[in-house]
Gaussian input, Z-matrix of N, CA and C with variables (Angstrom, degrees):
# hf/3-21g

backbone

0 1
 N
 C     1     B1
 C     2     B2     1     A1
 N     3     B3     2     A2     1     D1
 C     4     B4     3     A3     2     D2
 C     5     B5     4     A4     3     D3
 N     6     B6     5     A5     4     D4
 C     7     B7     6     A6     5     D5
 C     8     B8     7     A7     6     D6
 N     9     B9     8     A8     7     D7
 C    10    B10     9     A9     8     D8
 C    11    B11    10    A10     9     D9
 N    12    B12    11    A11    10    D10
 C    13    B13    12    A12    11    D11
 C    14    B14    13    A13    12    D12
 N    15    B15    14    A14    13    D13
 C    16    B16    15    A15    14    D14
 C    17    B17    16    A16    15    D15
 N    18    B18    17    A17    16    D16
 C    19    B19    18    A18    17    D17
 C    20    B20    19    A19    18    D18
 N    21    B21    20    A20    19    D19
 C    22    B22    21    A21    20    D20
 C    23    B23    22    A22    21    D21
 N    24    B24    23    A23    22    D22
 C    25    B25    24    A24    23    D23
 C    26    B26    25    A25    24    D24
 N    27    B27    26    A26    25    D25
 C    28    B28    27    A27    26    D26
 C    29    B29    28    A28    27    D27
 N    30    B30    29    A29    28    D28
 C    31    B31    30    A30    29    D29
 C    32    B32    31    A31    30    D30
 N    33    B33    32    A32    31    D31
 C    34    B34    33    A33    32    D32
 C    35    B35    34    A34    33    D33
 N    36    B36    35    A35    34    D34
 C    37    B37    36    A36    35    D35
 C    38    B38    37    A37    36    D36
 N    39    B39    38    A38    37    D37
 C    40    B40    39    A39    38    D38
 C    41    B41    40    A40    39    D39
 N    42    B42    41    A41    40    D40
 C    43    B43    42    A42    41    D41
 C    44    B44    43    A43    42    D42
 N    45    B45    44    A44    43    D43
 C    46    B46    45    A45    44    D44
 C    47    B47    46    A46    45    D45
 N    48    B48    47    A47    46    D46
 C    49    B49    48    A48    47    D47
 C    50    B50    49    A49    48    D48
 N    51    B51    50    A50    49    D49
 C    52    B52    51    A51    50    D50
 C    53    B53    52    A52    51    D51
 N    54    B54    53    A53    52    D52
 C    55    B55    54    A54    53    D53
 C    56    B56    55    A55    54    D54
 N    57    B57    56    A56    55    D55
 C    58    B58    57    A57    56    D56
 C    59    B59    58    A58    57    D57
 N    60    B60    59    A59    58    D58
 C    61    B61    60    A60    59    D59
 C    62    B62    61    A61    60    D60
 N    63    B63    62    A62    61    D61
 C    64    B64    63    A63    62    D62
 C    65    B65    64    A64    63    D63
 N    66    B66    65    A65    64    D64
 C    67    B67    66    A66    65    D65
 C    68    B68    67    A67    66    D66
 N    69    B69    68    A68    67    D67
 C    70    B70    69    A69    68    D68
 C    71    B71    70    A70    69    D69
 N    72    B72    71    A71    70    D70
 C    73    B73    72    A72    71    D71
 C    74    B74    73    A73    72    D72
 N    75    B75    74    A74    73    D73
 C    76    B76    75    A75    74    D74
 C    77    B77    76    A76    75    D75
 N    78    B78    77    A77    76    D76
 C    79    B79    78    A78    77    D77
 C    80    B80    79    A79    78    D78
 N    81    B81    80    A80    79    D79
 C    82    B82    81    A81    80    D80
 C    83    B83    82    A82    81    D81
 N    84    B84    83    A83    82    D82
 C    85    B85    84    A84    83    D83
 C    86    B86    85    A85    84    D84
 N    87    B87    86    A86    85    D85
 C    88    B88    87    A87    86    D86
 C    89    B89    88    A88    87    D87
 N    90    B90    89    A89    88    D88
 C    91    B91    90    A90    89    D89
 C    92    B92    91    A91    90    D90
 N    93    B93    92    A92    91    D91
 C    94    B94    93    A93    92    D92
 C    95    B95    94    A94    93    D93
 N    96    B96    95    A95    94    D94
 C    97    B97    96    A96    95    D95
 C    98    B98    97    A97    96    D96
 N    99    B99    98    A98    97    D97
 C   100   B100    99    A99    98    D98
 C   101   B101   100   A100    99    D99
 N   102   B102   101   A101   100   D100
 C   103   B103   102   A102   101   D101
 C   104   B104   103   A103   102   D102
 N   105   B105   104   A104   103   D103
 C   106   B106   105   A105   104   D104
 C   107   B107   106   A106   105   D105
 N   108   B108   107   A107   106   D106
 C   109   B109   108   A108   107   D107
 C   110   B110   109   A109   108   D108
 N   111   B111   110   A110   109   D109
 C   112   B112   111   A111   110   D110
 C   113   B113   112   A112   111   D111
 N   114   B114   113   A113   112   D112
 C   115   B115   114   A114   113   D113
 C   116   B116   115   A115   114   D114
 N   117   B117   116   A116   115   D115
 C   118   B118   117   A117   116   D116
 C   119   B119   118   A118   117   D117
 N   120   B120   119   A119   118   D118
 C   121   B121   120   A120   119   D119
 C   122   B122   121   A121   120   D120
 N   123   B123   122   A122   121   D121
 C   124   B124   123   A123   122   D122
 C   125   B125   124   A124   123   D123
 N   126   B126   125   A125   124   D124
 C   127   B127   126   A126   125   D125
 C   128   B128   127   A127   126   D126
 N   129   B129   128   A128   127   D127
 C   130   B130   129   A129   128   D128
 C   131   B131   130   A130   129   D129
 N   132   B132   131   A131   130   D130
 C   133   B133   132   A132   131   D131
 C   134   B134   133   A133   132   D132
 N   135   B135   134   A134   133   D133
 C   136   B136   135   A135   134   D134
 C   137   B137   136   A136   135   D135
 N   138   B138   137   A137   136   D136
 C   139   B139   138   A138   137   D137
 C   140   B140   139   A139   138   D138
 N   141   B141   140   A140   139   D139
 C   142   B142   141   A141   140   D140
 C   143   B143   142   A142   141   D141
 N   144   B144   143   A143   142   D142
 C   145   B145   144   A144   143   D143
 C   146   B146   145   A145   144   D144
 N   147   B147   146   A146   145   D145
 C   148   B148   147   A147   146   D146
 C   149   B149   148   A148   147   D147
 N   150   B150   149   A149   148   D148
 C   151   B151   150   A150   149   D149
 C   152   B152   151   A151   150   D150
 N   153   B153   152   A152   151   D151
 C   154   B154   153   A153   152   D152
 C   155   B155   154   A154   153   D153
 N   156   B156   155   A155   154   D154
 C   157   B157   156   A156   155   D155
 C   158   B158   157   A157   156   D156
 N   159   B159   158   A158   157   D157
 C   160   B160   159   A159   158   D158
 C   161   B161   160   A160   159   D159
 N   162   B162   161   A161   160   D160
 C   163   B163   162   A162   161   D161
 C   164   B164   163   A163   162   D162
 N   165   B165   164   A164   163   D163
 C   166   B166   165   A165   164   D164
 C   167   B167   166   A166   165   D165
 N   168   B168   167   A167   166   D166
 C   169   B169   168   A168   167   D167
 C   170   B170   169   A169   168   D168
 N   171   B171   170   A170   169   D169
 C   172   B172   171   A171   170   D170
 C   173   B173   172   A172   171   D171
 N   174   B174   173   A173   172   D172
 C   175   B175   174   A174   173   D173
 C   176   B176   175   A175   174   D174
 N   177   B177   176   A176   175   D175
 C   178   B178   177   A177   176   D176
 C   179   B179   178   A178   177   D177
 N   180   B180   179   A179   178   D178
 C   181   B181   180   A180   179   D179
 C   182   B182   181   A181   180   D180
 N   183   B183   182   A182   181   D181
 C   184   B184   183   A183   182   D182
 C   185   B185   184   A184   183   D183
 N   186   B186   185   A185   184   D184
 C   187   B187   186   A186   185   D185
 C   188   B188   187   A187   186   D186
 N   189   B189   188   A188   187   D187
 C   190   B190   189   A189   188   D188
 C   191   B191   190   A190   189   D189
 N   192   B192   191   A191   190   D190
 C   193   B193   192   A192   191   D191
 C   194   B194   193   A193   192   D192
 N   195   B195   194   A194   193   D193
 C   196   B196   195   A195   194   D194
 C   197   B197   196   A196   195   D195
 N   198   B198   197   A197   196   D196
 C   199   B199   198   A198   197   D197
 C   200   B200   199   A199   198   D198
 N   201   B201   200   A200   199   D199
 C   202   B202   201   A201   200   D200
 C   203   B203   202   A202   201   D201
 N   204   B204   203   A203   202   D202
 C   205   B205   204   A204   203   D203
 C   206   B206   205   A205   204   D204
 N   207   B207   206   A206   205   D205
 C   208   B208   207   A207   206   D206
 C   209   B209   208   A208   207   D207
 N   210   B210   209   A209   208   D208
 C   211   B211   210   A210   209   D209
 C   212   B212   211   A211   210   D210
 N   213   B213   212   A212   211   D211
 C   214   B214   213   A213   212   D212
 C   215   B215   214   A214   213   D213
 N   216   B216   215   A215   214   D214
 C   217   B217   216   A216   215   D215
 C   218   B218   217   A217   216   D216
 N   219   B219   218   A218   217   D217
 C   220   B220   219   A219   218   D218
 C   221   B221   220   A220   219   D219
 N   222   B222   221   A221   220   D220
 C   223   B223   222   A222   221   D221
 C   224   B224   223   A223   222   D222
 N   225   B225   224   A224   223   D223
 C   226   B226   225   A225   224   D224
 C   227   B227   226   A226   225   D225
 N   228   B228   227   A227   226   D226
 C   229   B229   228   A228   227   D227
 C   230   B230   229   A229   228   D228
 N   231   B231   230   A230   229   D229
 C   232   B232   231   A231   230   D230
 C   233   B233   232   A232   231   D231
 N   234   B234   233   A233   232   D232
 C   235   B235   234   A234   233   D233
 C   236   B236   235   A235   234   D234
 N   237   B237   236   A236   235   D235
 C   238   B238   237   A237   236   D236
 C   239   B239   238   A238   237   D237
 N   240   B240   239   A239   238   D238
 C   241   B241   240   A240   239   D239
 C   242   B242   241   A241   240   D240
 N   243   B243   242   A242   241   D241
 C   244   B244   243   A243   242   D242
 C   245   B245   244   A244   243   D243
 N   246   B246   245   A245   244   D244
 C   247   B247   246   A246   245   D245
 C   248   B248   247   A247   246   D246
 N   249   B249   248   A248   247   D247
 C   250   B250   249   A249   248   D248
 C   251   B251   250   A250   249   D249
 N   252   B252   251   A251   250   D250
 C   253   B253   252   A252   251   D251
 C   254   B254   253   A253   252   D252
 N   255   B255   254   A254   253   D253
 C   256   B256   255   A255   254   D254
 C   257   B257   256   A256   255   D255
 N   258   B258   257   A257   256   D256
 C   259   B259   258   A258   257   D257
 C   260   B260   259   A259   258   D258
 N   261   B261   260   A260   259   D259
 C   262   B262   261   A261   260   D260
 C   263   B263   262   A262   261   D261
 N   264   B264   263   A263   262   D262
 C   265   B265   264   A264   263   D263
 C   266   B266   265   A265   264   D264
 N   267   B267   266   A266   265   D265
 C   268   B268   267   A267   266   D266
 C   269   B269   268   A268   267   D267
 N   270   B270   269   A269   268   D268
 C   271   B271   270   A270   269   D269
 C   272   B272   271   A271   270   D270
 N   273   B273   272   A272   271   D271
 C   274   B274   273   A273   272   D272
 C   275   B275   274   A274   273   D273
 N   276   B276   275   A275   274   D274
 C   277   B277   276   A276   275   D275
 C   278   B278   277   A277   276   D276
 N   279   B279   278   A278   277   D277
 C   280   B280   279   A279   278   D278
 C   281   B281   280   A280   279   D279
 N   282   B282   281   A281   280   D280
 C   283   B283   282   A282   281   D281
 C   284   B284   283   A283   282   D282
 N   285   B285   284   A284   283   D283
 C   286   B286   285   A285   284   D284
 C   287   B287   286   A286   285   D285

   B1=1.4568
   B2=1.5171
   B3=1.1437
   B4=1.5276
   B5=1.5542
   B6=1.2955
   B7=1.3898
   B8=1.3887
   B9=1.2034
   B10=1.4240
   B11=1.8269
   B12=1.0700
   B13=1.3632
   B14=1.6575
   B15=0.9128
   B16=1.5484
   B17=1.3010
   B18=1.3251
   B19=1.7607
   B20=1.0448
   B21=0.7273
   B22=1.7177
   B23=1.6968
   B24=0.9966
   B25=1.6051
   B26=1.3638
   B27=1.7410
   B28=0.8994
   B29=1.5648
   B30=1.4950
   B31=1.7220
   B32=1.4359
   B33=1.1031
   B34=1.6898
   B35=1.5593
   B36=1.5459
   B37=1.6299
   B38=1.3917
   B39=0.9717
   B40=1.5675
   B41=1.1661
   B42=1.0310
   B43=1.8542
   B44=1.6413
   B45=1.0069
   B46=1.9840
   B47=1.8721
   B48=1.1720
   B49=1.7112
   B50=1.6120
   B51=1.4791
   B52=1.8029
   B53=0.9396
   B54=1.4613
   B55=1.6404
   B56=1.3263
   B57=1.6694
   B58=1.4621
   B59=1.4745
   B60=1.4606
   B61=1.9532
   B62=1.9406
   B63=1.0438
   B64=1.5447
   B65=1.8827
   B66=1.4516
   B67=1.4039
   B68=1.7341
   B69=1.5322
   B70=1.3858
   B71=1.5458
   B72=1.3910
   B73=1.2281
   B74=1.8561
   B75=1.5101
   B76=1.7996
   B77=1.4396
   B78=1.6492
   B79=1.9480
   B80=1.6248
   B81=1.4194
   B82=1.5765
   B83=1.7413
   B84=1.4530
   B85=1.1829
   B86=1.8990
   B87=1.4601
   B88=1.6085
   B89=2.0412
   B90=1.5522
   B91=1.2942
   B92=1.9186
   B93=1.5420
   B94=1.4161
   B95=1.7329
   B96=1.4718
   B97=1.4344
   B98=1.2810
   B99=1.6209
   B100=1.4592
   B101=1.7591
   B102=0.6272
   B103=2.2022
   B104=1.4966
   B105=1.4906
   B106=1.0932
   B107=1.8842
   B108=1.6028
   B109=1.6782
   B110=1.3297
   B111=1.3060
   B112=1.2573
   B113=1.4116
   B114=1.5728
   B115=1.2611
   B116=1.6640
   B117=1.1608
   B118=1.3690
   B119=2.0519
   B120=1.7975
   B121=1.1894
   B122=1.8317
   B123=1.4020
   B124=1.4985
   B125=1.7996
   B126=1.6190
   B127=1.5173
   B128=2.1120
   B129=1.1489
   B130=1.5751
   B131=1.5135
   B132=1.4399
   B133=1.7959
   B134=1.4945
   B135=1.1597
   B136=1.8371
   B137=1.9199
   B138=1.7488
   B139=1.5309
   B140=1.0777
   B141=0.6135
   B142=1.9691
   B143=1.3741
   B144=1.2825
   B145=1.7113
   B146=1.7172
   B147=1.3205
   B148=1.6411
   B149=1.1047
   B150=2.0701
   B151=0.7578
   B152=1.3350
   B153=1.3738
   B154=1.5440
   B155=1.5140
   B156=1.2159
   B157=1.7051
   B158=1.6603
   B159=1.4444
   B160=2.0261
   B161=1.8767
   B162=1.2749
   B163=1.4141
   B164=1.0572
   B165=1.2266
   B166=1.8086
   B167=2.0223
   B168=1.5936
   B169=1.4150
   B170=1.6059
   B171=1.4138
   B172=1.6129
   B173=1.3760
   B174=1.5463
   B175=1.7285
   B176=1.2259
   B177=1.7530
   B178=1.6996
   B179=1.7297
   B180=1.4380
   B181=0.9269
   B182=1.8742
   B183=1.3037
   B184=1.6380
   B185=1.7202
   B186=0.9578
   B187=1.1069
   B188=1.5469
   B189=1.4534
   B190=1.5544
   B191=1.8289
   B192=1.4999
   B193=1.4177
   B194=1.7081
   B195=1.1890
   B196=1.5489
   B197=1.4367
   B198=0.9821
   B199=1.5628
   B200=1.4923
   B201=1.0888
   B202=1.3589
   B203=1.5611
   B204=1.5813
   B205=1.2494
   B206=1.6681
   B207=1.2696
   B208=1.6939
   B209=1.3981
   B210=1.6385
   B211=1.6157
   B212=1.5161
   B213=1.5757
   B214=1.6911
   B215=1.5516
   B216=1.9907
   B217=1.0687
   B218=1.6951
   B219=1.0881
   B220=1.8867
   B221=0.9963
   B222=1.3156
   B223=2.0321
   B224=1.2171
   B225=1.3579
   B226=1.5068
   B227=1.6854
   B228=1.4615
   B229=1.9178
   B230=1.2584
   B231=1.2512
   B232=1.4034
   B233=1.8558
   B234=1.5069
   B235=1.7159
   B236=1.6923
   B237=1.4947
   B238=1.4033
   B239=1.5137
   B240=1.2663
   B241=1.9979
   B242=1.9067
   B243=1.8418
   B244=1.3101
   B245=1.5688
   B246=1.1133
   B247=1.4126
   B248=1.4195
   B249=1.2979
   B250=1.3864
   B251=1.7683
   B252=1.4179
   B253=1.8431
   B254=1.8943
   B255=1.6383
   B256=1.7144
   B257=1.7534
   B258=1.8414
   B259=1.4177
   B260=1.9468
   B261=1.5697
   B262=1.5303
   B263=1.7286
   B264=1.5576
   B265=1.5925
   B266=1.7656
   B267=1.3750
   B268=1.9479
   B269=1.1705
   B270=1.5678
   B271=1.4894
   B272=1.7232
   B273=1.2211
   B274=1.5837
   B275=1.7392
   B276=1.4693
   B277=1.7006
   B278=1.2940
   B279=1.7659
   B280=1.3535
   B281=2.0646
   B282=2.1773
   B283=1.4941
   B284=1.6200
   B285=0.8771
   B286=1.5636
   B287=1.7114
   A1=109.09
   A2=120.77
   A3=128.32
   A4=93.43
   A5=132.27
   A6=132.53
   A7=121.53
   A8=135.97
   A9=155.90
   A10=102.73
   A11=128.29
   A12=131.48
   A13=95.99
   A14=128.33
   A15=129.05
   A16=108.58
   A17=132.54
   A18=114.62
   A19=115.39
   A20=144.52
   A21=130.25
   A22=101.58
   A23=118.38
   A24=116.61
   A25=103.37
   A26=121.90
   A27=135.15
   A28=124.72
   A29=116.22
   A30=128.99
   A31=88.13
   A32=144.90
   A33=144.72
   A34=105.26
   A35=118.41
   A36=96.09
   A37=95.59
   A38=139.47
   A39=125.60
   A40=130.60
   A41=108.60
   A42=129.46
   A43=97.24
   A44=117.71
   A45=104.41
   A46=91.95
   A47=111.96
   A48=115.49
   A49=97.84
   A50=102.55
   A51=83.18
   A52=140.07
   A53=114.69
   A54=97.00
   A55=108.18
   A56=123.65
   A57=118.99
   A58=108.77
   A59=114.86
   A60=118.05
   A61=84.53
   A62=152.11
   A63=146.76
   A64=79.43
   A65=119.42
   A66=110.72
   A67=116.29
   A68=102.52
   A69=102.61
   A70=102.88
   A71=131.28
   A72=115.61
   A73=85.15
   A74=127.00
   A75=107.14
   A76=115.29
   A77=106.71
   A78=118.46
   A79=93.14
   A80=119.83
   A81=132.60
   A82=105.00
   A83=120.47
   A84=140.00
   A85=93.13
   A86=81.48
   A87=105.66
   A88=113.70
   A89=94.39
   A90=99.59
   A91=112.48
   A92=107.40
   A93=118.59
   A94=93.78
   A95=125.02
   A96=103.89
   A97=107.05
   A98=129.76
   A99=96.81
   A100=111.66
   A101=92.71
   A102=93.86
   A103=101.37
   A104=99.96
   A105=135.74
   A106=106.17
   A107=90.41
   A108=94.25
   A109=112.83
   A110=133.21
   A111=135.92
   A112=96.05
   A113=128.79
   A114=147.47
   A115=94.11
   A116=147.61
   A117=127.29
   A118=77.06
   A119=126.43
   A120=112.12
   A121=103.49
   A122=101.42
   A123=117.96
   A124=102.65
   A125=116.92
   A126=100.28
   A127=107.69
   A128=89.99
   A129=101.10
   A130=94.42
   A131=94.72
   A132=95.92
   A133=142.50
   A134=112.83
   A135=123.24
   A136=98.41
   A137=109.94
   A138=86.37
   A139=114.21
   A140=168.00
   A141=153.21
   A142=108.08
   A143=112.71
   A144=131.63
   A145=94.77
   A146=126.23
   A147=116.08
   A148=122.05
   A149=116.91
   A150=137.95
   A151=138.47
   A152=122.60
   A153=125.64
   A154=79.29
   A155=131.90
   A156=143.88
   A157=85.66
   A158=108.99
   A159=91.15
   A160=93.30
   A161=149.80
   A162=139.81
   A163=115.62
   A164=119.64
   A165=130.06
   A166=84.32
   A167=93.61
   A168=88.32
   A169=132.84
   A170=100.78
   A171=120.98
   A172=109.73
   A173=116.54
   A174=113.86
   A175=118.53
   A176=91.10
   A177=80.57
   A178=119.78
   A179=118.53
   A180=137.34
   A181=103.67
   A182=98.98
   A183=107.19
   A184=129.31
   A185=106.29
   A186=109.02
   A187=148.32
   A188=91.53
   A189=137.10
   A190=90.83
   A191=114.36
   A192=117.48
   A193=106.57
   A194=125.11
   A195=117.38
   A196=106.35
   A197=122.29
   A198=126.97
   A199=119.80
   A200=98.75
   A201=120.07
   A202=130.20
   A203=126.61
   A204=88.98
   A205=101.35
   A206=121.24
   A207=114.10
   A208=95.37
   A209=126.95
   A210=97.88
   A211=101.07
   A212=117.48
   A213=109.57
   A214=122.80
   A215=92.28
   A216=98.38
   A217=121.76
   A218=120.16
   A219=115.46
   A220=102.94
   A221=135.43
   A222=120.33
   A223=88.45
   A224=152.22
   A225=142.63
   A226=95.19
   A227=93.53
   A228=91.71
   A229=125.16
   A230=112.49
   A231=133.85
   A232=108.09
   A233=105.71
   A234=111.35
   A235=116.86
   A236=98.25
   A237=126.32
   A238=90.97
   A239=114.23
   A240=116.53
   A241=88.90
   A242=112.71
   A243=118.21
   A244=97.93
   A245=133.82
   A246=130.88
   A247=139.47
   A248=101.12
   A249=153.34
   A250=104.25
   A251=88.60
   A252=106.45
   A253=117.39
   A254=94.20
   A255=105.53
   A256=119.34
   A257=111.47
   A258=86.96
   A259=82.06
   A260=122.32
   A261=128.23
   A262=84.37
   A263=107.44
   A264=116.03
   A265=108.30
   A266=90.63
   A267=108.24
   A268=120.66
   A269=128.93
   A270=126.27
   A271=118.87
   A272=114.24
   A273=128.53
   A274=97.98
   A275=105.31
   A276=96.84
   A277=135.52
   A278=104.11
   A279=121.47
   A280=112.44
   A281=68.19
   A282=82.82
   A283=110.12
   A284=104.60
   A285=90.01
   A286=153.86
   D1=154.01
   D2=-152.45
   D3=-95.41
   D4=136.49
   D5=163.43
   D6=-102.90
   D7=-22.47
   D8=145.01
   D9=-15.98
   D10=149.32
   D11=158.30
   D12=-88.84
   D13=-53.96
   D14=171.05
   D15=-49.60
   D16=-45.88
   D17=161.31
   D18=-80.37
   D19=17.10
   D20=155.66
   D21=-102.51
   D22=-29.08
   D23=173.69
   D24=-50.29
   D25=-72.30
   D26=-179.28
   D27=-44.68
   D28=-24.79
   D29=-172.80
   D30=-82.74
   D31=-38.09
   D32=-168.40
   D33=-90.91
   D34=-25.04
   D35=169.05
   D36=-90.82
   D37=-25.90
   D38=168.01
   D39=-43.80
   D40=-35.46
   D41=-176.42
   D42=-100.75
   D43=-35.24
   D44=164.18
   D45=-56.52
   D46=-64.43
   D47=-150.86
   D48=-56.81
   D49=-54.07
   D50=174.37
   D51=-62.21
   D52=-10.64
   D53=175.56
   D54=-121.81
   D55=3.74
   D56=145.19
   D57=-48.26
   D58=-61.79
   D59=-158.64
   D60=-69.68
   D61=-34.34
   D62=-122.70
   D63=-109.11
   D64=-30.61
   D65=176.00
   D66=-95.29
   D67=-17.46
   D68=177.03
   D69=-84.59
   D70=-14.49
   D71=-160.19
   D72=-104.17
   D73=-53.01
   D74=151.75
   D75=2.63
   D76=-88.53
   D77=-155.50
   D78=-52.45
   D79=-52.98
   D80=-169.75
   D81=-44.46
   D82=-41.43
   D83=-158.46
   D84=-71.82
   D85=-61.29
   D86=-168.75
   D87=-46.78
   D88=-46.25
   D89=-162.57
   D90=-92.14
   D91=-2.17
   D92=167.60
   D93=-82.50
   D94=-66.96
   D95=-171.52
   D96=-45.40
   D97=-48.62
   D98=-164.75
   D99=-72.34
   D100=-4.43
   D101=175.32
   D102=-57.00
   D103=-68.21
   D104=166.76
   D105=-10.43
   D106=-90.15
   D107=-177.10
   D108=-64.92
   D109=3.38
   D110=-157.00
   D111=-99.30
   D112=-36.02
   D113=167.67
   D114=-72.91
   D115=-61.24
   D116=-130.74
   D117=-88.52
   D118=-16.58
   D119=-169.69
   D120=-68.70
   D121=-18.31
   D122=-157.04
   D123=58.03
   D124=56.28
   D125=154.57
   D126=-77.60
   D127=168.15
   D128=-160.45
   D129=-127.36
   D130=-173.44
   D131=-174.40
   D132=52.00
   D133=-169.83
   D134=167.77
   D135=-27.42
   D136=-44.45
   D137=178.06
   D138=-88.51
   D139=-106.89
   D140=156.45
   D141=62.74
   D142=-68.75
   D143=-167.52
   D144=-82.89
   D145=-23.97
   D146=170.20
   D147=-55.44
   D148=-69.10
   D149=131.66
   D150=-2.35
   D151=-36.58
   D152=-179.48
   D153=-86.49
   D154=-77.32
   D155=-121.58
   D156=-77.75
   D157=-36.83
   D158=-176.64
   D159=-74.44
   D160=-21.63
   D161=169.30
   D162=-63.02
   D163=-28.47
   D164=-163.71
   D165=-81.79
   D166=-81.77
   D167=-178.89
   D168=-17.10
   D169=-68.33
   D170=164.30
   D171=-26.31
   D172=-50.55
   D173=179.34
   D174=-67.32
   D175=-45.67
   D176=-169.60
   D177=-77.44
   D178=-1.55
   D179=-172.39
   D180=-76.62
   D181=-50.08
   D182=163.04
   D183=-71.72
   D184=-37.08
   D185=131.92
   D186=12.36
   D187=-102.11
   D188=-172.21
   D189=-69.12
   D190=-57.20
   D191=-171.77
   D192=-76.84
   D193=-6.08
   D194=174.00
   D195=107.02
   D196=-4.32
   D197=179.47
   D198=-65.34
   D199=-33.20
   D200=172.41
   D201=-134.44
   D202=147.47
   D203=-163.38
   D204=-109.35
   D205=-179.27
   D206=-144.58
   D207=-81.30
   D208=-13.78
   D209=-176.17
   D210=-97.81
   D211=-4.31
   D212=173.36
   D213=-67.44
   D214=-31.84
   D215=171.36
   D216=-78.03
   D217=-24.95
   D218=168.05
   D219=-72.45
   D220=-16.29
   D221=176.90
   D222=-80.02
   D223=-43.89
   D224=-136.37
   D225=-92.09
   D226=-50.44
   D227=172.85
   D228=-51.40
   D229=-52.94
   D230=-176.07
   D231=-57.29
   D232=-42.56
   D233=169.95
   D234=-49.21
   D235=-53.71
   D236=-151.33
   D237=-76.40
   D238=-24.33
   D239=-157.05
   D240=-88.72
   D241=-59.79
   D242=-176.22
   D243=-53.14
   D244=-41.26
   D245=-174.69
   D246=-55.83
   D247=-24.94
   D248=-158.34
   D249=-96.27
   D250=-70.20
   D251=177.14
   D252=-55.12
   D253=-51.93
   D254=163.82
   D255=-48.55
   D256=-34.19
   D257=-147.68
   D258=-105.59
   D259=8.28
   D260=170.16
   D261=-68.80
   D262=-57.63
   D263=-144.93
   D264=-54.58
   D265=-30.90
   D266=174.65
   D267=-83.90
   D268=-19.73
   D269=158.14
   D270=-75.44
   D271=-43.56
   D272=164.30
   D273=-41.27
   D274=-89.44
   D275=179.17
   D276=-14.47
   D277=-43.79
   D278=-154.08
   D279=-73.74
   D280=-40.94
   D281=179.40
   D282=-71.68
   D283=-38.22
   D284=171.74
   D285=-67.13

């Protein structure tokens, strides 16, 4: 146990930060599966492009607050965007 007034300061923003990032990295979790199934549903269109841009947001939003760090977050965009483009490129085909 910390005897310091400065460690014990520090043990309480720690425990704010973990379970701020431990709930931001939750919603983050939450809102890639639904991308996720939203692609394996193959919806198309205006919802498709909703759906991506509230995930994108979501990253960069974590991001921005430290939750993530900014080049984990451009691989995750960059996944989610190619992912995105493949499963438009396979409904277009299909329809045709």
């Amino acid at each position: 146990m910390a005897n310091h007034k400065s460690a014990l300061k520090r043990i309480k923003q720690s425990e704010k930060r973990r379970l701020r990032n431990r709930q931001a990295n939750s919603q983050l979790k939450t809102v890639l599966k639904s991308f996720y199934s939203a692609v394996e549903d193959k919806i198309e269109g205006p919802d498709m492009v909703e759906v991506h841009r509230r995930t994108v947001s979501q990253i960069g939003r974590a991001a921005a607050h430290g939750v993530l760090h900014k080049r984990t977050a451009s691989r995750k965009i960059s996944r989610i965007t190619a992912c995105m483009q493949k499963a438009q490129a396979q409904v277009a085909l299909s329809a045709v």
